[in-house]
Backbone bond lengths (Angstrom), bond angles and torsions (degrees), N, CA, C in turn:
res aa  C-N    CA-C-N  psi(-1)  N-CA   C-N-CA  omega(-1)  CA-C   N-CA-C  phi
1 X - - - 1.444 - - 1.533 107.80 -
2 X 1.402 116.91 125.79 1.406 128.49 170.79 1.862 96.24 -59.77
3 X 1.967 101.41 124.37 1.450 111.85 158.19 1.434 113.86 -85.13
4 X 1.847 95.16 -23.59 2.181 89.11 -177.17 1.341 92.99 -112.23
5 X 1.327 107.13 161.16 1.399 135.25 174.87 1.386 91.35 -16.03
6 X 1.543 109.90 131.50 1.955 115.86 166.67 1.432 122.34 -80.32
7 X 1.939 92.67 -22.38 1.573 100.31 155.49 1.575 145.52 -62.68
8 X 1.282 78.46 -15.16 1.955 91.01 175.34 1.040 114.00 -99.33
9 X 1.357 136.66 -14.57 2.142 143.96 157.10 1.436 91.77 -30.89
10 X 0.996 145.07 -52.36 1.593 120.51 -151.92 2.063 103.37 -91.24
11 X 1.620 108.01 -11.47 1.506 106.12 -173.08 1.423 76.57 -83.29
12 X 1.665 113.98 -62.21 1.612 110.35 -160.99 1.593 100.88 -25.65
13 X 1.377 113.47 -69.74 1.378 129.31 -168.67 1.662 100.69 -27.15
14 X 1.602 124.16 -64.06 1.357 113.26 -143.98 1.531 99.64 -103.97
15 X 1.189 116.24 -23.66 1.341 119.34 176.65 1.507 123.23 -92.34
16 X 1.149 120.84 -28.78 1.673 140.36 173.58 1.538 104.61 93.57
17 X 1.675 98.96 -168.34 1.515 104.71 171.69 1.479 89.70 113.97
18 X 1.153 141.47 -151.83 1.206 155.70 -161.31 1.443 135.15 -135.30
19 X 1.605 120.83 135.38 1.617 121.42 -165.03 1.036 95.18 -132.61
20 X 1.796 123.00 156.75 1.531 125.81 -168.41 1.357 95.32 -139.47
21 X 1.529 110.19 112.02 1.731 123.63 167.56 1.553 127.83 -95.13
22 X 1.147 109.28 179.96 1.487 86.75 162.69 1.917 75.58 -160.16
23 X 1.665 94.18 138.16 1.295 100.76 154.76 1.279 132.36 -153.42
24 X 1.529 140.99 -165.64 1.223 137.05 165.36 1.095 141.92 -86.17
25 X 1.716 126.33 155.69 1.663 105.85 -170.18 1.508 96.48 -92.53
26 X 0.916 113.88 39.93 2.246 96.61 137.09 1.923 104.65 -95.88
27 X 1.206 118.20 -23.49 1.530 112.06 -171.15 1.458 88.17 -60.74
28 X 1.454 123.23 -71.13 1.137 126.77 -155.08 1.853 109.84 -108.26
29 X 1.158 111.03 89.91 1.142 109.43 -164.47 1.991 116.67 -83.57
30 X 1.129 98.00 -1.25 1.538 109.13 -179.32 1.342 121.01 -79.92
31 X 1.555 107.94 -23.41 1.236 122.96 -162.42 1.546 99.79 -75.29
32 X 1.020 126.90 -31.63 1.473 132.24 -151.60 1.578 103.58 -72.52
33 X 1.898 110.89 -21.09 1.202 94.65 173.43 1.585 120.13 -109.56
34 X 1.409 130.12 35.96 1.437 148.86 -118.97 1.476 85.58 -123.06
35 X 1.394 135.44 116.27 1.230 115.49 160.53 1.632 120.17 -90.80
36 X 0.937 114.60 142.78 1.849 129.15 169.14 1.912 95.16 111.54
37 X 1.518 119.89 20.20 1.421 107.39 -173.55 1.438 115.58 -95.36
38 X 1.768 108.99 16.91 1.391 108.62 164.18 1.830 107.89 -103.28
39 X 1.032 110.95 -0.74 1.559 104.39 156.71 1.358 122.63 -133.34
40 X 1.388 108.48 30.00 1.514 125.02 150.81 1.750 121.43 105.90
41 X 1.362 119.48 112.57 1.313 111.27 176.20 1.197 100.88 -110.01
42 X 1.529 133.66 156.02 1.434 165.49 131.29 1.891 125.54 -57.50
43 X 1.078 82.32 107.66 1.619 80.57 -154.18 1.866 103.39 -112.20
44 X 1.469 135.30 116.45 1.486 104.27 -172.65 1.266 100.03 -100.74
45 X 1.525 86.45 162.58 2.128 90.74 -161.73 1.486 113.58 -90.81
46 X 0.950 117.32 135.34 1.601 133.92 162.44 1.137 130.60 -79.80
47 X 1.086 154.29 170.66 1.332 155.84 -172.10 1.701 91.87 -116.23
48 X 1.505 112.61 130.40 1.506 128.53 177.13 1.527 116.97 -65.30
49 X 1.228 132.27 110.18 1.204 130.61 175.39 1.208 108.64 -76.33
50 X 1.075 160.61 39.29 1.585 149.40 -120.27 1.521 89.35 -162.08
51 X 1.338 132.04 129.73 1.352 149.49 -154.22 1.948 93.51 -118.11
52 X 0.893 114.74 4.61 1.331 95.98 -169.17 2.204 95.46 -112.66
53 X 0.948 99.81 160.61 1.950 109.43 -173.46 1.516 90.37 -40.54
54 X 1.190 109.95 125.28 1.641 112.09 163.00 1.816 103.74 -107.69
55 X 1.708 89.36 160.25 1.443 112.63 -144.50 1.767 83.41 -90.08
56 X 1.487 103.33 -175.59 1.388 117.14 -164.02 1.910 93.73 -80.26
57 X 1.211 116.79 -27.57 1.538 111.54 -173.37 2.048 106.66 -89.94
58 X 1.078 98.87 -41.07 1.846 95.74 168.11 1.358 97.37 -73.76
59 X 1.397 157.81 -23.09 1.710 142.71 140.96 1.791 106.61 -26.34
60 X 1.277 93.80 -82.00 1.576 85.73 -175.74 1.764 117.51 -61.57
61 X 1.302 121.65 -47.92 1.563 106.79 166.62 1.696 108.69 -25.32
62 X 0.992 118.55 -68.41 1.256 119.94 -160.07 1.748 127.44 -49.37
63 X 1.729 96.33 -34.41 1.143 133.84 172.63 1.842 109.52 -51.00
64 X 2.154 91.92 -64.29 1.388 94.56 179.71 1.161 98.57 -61.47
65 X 1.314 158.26 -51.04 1.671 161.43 -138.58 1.632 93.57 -67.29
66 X 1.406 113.35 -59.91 1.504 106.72 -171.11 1.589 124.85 -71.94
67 X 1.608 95.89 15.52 1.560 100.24 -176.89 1.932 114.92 -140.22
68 X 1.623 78.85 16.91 1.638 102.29 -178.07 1.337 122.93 60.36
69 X 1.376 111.53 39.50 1.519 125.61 172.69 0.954 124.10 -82.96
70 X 1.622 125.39 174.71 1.655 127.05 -146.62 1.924 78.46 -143.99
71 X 1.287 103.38 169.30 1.118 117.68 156.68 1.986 103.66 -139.94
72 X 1.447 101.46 152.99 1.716 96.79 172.08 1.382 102.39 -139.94
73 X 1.596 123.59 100.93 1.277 142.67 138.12 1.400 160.73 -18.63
74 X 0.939 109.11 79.30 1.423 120.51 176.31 1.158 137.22 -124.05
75 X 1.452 117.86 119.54 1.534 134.84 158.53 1.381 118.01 -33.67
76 X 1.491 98.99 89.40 2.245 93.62 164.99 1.527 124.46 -79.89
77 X 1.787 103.77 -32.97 1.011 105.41 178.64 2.141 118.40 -133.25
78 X 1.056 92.35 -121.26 1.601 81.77 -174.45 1.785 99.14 -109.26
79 X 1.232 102.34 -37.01 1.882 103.08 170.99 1.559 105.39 -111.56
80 X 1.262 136.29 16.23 1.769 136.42 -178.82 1.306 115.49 -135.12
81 X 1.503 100.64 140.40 1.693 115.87 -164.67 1.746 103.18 -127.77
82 X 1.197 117.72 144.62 1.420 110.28 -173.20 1.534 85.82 -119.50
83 X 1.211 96.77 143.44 1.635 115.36 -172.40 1.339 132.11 -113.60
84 X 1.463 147.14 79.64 1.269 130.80 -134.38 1.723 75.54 -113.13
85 X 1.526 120.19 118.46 1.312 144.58 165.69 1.502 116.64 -76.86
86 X 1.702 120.68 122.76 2.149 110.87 -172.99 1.165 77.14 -138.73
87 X 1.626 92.37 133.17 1.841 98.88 167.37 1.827 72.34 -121.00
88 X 1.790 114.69 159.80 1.395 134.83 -161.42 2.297 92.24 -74.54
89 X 0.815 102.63 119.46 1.884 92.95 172.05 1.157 115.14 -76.81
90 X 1.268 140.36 156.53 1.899 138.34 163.36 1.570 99.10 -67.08
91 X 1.194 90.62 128.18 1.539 106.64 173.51 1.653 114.35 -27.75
92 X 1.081 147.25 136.82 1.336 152.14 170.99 1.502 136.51 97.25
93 X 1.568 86.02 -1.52 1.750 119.98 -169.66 1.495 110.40 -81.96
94 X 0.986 125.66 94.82 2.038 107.23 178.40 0.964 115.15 -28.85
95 X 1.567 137.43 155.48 0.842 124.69 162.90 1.458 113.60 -108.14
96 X 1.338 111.72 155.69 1.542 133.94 -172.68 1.776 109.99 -72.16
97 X 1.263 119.65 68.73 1.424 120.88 174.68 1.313 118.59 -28.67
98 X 1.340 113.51 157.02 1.584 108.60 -165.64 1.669 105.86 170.52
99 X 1.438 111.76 82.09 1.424 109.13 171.19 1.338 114.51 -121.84
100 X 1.586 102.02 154.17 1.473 115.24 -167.57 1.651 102.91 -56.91
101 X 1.391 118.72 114.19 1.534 113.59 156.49 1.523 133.37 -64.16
102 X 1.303 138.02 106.67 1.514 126.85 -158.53 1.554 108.69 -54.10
């Protein structure tokens, strides 16, 4: 689930700067055994090699991956992770603020 405007995913996308999600551990099921992900890991994204239907959150991973984006992780609750998404901006661009809310 988009935390910032769902209207701004496609600037985030081409311009960069930062997007704030929040989702569940079925999206990301690896995380659950990750230690330090209740005070936040940084993770940079890859593109999914995985042949089988990918879900609406490995869509956008892939997205950030092809634009050299990071994601940074955190556990709010016992199944939810808040996600502050940075693809790199062109120098001179504001950037799109975006911090994890506890």
């Amino acid at each position: 689930m988009h935390l910032t405007n769902v209207l701004r995913f496609d600037e985030f996308l081409s311009k960069g700067g930062r997007h704030l999600f929040e989702i569940t551990a079925d999206e990301v099921p690896e995380l659950q055994n990750v230690q330090g992900v209740h005070q936040g890991i940084k993770i940079a994204c890859k593109v999914s090699s995985t042949s089988v239907k990918k879900g609406t959150w490995t869509r956008i991973v892939d997205q950030l991956a092809a634009r050299n984006g990071s994601c940074l992780y955190r556990q709010v609750a016992s199944n939810t992770y808040r996600v502050v998404c940075t693809i790199p901006q062109e120098p001179g661009l504001a950037e799109n603020s975006c911090a994890i809310p506890p």
